[in-house]
C-alpha positions as CSV (number, residue, x, y, z in Angstrom):
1,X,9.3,25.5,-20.3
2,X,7.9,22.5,-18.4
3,X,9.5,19.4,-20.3
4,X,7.2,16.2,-20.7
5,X,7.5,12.6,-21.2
6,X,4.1,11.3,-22.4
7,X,4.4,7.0,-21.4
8,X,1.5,4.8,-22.5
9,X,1.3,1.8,-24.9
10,X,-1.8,3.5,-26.9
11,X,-0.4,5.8,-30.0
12,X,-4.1,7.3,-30.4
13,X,-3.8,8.2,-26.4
14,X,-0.5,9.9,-26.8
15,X,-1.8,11.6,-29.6
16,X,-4.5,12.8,-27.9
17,X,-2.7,13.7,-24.4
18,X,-0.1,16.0,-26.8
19,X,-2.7,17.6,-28.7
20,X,-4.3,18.8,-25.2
21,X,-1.0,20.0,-23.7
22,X,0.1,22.2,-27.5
23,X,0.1,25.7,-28.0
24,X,0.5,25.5,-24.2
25,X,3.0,28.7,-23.2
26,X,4.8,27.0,-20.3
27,X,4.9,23.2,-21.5
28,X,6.1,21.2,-24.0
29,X,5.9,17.5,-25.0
30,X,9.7,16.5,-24.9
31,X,9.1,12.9,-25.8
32,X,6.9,10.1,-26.2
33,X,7.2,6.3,-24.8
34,X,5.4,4.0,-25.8
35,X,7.3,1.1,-23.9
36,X,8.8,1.1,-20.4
37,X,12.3,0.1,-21.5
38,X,12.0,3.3,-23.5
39,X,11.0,6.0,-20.8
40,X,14.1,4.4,-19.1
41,X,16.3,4.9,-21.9
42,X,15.2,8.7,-22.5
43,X,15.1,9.5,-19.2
44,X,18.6,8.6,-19.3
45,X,19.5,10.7,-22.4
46,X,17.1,13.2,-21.8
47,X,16.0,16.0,-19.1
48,X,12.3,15.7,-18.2
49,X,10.2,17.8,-15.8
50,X,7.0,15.7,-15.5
51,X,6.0,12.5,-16.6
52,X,2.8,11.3,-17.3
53,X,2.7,7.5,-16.7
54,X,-0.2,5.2,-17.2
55,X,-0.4,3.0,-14.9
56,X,-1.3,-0.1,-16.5
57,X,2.1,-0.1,-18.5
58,X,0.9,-2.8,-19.9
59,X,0.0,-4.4,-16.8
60,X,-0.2,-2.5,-13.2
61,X,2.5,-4.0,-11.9
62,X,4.9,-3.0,-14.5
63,X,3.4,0.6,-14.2
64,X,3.9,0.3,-10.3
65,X,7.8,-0.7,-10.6
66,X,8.4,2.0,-13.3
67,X,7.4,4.6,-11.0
68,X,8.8,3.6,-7.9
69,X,12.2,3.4,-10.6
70,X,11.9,7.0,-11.9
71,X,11.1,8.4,-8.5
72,X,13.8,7.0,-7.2
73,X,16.7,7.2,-9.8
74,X,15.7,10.7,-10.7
75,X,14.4,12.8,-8.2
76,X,14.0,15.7,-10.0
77,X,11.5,14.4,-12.5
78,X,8.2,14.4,-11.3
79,X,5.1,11.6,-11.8
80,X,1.7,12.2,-12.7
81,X,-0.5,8.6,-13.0
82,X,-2.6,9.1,-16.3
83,X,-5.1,6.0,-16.3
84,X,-8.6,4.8,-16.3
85,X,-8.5,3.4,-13.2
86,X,-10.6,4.8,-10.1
87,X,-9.7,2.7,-7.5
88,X,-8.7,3.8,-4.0
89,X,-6.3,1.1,-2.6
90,X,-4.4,1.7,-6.5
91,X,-4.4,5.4,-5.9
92,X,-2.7,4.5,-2.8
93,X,-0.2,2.4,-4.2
94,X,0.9,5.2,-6.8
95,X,1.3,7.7,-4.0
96,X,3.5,5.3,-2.2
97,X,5.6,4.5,-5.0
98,X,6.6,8.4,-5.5
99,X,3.8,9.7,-7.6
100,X,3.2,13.3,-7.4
101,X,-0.3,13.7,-9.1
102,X,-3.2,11.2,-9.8
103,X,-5.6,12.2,-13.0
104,X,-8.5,9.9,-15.1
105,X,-7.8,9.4,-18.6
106,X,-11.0,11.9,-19.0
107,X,-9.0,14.9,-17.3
108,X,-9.8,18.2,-19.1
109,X,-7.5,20.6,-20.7
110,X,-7.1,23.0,-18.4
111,X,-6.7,20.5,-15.3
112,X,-3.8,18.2,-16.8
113,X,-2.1,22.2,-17.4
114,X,-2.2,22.5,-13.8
115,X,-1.7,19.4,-12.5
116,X,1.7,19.3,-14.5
117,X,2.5,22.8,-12.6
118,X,1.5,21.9,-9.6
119,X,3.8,19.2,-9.6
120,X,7.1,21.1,-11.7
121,X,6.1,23.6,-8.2
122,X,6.6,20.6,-5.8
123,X,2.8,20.1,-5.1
124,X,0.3,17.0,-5.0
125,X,-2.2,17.5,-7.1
126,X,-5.3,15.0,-6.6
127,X,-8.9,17.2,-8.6
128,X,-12.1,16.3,-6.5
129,X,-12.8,13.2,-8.1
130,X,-9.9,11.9,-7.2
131,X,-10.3,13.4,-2.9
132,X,-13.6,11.9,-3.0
133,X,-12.5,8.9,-4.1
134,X,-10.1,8.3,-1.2
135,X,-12.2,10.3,1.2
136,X,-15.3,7.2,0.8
137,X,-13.1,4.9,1.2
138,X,-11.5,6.5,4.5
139,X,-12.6,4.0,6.7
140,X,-10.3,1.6,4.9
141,X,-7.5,4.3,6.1
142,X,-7.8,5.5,9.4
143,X,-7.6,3.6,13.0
144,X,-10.6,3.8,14.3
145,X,-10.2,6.7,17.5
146,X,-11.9,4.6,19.6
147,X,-9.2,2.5,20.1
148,X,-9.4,-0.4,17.6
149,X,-5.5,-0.5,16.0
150,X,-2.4,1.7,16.9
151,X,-1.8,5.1,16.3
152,X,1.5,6.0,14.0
153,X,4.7,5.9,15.5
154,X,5.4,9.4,15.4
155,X,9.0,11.5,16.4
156,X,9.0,14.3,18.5
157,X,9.5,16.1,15.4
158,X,6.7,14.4,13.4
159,X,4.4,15.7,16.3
160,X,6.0,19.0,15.7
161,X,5.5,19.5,11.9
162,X,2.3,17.9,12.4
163,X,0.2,20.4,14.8
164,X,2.0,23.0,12.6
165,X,0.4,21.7,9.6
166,X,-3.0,21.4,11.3
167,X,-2.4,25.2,12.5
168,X,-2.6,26.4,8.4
169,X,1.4,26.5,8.6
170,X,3.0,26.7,5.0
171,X,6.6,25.1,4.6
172,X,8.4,27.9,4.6
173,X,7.2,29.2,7.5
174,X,7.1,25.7,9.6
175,X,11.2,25.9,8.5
176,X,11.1,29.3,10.5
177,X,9.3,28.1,13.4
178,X,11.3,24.8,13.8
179,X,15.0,26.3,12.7
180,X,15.3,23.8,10.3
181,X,15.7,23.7,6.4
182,X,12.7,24.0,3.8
183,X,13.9,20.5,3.0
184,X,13.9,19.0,6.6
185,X,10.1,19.8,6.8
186,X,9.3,18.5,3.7
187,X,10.9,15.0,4.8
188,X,8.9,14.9,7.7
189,X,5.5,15.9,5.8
190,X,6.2,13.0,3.5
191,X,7.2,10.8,6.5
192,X,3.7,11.8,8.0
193,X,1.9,11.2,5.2
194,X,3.1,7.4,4.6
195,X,2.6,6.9,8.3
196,X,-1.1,7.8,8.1
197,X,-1.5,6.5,4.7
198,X,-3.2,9.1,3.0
199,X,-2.0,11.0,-0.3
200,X,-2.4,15.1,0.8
201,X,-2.7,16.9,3.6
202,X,-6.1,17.6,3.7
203,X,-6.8,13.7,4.4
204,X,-3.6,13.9,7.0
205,X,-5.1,16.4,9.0
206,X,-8.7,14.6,8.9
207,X,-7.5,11.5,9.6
208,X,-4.8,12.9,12.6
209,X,-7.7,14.3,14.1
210,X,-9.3,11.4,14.3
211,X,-7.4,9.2,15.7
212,X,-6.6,11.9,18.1
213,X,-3.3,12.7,17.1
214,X,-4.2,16.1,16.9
215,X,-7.1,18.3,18.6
């Protein structure tokens, strides 16, 4: 069972966000925070799988610094952004503060299920309103290929995992190719990812490709 901590300052929200997520088979609502000092203090006590955060905790900021703390202090618990807000340079910020998953308060059901899941698994998860999103504001991300700005700093390795990932690679298998641990490539996808400033690989590749980092 997937173990969730459910943190916003809005009781009817929480409600509401537990309510979706019961009678699910494969998660449960562990606990429920309603102040920041709080999700500290369970986190502490507590084992928890996902969290869902909203951002705006109660003021971005705050929301920011508490998930840059939980990512950091404990690893293994996962963040999912839970807000109202469909900006791209914020969706940015989360990612870069550890954030795992990015859903609007009007998420479905069925898509907060998986996005929970998909990060328990390891995965981002970012629906289509969320891709779009970043993918209209792309000219705000990428260096121009032209010439305009520098191209990432990349290692040798970087390169490496890289053109694997734009081959249709999986981890596992860029591990193999490489003779290097699961974990190694991993590191280097997340490296490559805050280099280019995107959020998933789908953007990485785009965006590699054109800045000609990759053919």
């Amino acid at each position: 069972m997937i173990r969730v901590l459910i943190a916003d300052d809005h009781n009817v929200f929480v409600e509401g966000i537990e309510s979706l997520i019961s009678g699910s088979s494969v998660v449960e609502v562990a606990e429920r925070c309603y102040d920041a000092q709080s999700v500290m203090q369970q986190l502490d006590q507590t084992p928890i799988d996902v969290v869902l955060l909203d951002i705006s905790f109660p003021q971005i900021e705050d929301g920011l610094t508490l998930c840059e703390h939980i990512t950091r202090t404990y690893p293994q618990t996962k963040v999912i952004a839970l807000t109202m807000h469909d900006d791209a340079s914020l969706i940015k910020r989360v990612v870069k503060k550890g954030a795992k998953g990015y859903l609007l308060k009007n998420t479905t059901k069925v898509e907060l299920l998986q996005a929970i899941q998909a990060v328990y698994q390891e995965k981002q998860y970012f629906n289509e309103t969320i891709t779009n999103i970043l993918l209209n504001d792309e000219p705000k991300l990428k260096k121009p290929a032209s010439g305009i700005g520098l191209k990432p700093n990349l290692t040798p390795r970087e390169s490496e995992v890289l053109a694997l990932i734009a081959q249709g690679f999986t981890t596992q298998q860029m591990a193999a190719q490489l003779f290097v641990s699961v974990k190694a490539v991993e590191f280097h996808r997340s490296s490559l990812l805050m280099k280019f400033g995107v959020p998933n690989t789908a953007l990485l590749i785009k965006t590699a490709m054109q800045m000609q980092c990759i053919d």
